[in-house]
N, CA and C of each residue as an Amber inpcrd file, in Angstrom:
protein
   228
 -19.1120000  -0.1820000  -7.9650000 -18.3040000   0.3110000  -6.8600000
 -19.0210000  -0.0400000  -5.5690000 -18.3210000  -0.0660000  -4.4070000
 -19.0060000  -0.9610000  -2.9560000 -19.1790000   0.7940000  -2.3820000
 -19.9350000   0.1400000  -1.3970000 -20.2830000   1.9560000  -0.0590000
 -19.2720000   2.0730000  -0.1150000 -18.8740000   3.4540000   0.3680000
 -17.8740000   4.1880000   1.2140000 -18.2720000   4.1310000   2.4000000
 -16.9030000   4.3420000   2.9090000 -17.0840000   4.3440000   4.3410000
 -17.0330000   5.2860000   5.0200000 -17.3920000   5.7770000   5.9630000
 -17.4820000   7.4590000   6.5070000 -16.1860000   7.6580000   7.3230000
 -15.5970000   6.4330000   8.0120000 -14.4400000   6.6320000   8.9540000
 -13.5360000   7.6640000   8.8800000 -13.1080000   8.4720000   9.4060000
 -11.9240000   9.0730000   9.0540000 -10.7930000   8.7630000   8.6760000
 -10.2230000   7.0000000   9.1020000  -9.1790000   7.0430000   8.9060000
  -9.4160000   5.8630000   7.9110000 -10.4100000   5.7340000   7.2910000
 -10.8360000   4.7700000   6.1260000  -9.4820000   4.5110000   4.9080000
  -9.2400000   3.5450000   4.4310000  -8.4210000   3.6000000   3.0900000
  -9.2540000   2.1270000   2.3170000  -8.7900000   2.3390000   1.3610000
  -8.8980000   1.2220000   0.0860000  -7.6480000   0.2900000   0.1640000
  -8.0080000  -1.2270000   0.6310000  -6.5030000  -1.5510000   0.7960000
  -6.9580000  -3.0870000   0.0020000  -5.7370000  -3.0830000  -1.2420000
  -6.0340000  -4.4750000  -2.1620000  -4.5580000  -5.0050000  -2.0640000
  -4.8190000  -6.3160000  -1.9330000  -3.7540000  -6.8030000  -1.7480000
  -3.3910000  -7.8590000  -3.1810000  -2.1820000  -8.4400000  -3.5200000
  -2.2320000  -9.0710000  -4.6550000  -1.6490000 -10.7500000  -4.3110000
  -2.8010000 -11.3500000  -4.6150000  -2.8870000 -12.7890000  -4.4270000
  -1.1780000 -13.7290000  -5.1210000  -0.7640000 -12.5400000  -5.8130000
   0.1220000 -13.2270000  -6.8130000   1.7490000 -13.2490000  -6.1750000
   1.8100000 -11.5850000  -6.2180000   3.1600000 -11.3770000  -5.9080000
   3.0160000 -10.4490000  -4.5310000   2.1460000 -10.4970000  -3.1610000
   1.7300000 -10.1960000  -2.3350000   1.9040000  -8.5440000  -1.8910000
   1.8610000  -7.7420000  -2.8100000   2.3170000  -5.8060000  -3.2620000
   0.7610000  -6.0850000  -2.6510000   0.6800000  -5.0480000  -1.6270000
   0.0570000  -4.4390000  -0.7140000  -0.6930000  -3.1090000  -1.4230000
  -1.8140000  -2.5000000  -2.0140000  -2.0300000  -0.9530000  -2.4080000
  -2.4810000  -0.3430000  -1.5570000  -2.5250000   0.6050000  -0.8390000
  -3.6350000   1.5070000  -0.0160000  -3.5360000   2.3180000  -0.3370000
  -4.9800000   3.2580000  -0.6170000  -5.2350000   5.0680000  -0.5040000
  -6.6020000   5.1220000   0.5390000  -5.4890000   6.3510000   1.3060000
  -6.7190000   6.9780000   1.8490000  -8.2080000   7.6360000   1.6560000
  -8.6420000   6.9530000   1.4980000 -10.4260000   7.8240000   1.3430000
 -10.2680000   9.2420000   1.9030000  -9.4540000   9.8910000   2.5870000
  -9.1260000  11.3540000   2.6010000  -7.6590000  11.3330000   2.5520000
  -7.4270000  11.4510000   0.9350000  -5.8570000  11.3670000   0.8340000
  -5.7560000  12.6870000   0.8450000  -6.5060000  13.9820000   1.1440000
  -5.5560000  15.5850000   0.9360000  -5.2820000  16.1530000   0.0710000
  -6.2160000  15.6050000  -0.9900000  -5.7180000  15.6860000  -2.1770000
  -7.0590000  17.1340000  -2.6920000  -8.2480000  17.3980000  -2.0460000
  -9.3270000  17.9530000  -2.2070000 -10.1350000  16.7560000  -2.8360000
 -10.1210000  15.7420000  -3.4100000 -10.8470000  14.8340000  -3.5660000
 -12.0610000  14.4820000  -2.5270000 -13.3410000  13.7130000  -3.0520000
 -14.3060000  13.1790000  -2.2520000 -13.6480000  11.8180000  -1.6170000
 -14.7880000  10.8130000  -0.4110000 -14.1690000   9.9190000  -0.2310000
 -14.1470000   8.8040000  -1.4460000 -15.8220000   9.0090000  -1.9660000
 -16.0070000   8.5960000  -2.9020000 -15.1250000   8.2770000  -3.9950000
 -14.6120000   9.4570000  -4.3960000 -13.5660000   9.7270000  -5.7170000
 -12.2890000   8.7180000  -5.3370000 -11.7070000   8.8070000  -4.0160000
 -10.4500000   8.3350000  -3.5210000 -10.7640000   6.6330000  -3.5880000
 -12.1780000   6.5520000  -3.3330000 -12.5030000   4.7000000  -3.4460000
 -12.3370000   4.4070000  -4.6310000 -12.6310000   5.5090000  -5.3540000
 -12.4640000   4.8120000  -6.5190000 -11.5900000   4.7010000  -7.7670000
 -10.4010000   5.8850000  -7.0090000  -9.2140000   5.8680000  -7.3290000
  -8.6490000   4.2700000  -6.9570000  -8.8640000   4.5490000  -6.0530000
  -7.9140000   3.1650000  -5.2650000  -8.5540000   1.6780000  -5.8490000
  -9.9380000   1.5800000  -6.1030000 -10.3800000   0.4790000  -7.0550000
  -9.2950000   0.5280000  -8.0250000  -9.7680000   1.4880000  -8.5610000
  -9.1570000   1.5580000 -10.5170000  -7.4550000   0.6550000 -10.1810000
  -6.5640000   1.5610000  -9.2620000  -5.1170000   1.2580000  -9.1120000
  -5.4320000  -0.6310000  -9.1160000  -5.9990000  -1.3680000  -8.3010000
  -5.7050000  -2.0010000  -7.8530000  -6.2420000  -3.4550000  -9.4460000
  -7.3410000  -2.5850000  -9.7280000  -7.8780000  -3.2560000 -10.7980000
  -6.5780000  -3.5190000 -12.2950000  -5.8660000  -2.4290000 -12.1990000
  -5.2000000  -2.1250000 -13.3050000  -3.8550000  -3.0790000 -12.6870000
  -3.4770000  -3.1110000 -11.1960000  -2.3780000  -4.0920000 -11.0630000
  -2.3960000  -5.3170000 -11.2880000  -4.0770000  -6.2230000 -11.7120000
  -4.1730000  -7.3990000 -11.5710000  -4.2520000  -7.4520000 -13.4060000
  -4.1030000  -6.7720000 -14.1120000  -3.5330000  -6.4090000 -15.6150000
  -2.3960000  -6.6970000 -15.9560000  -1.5610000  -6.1080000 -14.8700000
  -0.0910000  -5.7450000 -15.0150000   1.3790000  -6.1390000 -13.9930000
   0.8910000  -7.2040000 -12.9690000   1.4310000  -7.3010000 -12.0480000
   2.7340000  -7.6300000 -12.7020000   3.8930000  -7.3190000 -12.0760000
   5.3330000  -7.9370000 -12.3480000   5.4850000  -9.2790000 -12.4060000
   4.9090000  -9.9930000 -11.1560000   5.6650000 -10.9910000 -10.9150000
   4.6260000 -12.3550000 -11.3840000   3.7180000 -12.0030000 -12.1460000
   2.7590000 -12.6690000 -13.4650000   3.4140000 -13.3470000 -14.3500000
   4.3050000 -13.1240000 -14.7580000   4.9790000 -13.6360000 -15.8520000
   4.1650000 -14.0950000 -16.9540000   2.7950000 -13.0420000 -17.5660000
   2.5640000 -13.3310000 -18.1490000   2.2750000 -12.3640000 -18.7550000
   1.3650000 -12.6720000 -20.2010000   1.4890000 -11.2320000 -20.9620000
   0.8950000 -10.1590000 -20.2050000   0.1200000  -8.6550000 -20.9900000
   0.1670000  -7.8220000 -20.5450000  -1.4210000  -8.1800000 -19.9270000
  -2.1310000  -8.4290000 -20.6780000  -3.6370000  -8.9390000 -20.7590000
  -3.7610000  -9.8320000 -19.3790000  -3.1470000 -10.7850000 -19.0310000
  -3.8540000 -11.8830000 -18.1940000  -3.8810000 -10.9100000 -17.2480000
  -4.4760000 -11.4800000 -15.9260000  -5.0620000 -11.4700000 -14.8760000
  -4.5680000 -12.3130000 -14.0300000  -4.0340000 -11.3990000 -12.7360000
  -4.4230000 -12.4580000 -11.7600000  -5.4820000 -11.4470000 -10.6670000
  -5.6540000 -12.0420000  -9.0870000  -6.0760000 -11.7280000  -7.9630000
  -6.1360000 -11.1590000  -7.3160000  -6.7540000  -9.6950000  -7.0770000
  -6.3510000  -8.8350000  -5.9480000  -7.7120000  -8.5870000  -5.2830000
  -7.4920000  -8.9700000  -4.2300000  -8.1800000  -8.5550000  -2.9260000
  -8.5170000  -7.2290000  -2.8550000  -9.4100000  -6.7310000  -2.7630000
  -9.9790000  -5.1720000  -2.4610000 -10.9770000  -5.0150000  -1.0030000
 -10.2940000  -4.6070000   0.1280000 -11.4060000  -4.1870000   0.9090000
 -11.0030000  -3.1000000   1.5800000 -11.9490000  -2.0900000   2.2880000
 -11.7950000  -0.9990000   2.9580000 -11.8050000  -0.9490000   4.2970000
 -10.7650000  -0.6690000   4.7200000 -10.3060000  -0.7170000   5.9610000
 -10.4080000   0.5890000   6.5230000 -11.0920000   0.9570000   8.1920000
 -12.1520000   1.4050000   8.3230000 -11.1910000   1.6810000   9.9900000
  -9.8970000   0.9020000  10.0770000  -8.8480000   1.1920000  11.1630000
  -8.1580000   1.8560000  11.2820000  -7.8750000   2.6860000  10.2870000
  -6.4620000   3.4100000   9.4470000  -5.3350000   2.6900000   9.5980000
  -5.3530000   1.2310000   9.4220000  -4.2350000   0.1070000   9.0460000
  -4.1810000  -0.4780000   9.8510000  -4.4650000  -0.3730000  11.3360000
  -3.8010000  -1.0030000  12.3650000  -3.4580000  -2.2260000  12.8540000
């Protein structure tokens, strides 16, 4: 897992090289979660879309590309 970031308006934002689906979570999604926990929520999601993307057209197994970085702007 990479640092966290302390920002307040920090998120986890992966993008998908394939079929270009955008993920973000907030590192303080409100949830009572750490920021920590929320990074690494938002890893896992993004890890598991490059498993499963739709527009892959391939089995369930392949892989494609997703971009993971933490954005530290709150999107802007």
């Amino acid at each position: 897992m990479s640092a966290v970031m302390s920002a307040a308006d920090a998120e986890v934002v992966a993008e998908c090289e394939h079929c270009g689906e955008i993920l973000c979570r907030s590192l303080e999604a409100g949830d009572g979660l750490s920021a920590e926990d929320n990074q690494e929520i938002g890893e896992r999601i993004a890890r598991n879309h490059e498993h499963t993307c739709p527009a892959s057209g391939e089995e369930w197994t392949e892989t494609v590309t997703v971009d993971v970085a933490i954005d530290a702007t709150g999107g802007e």
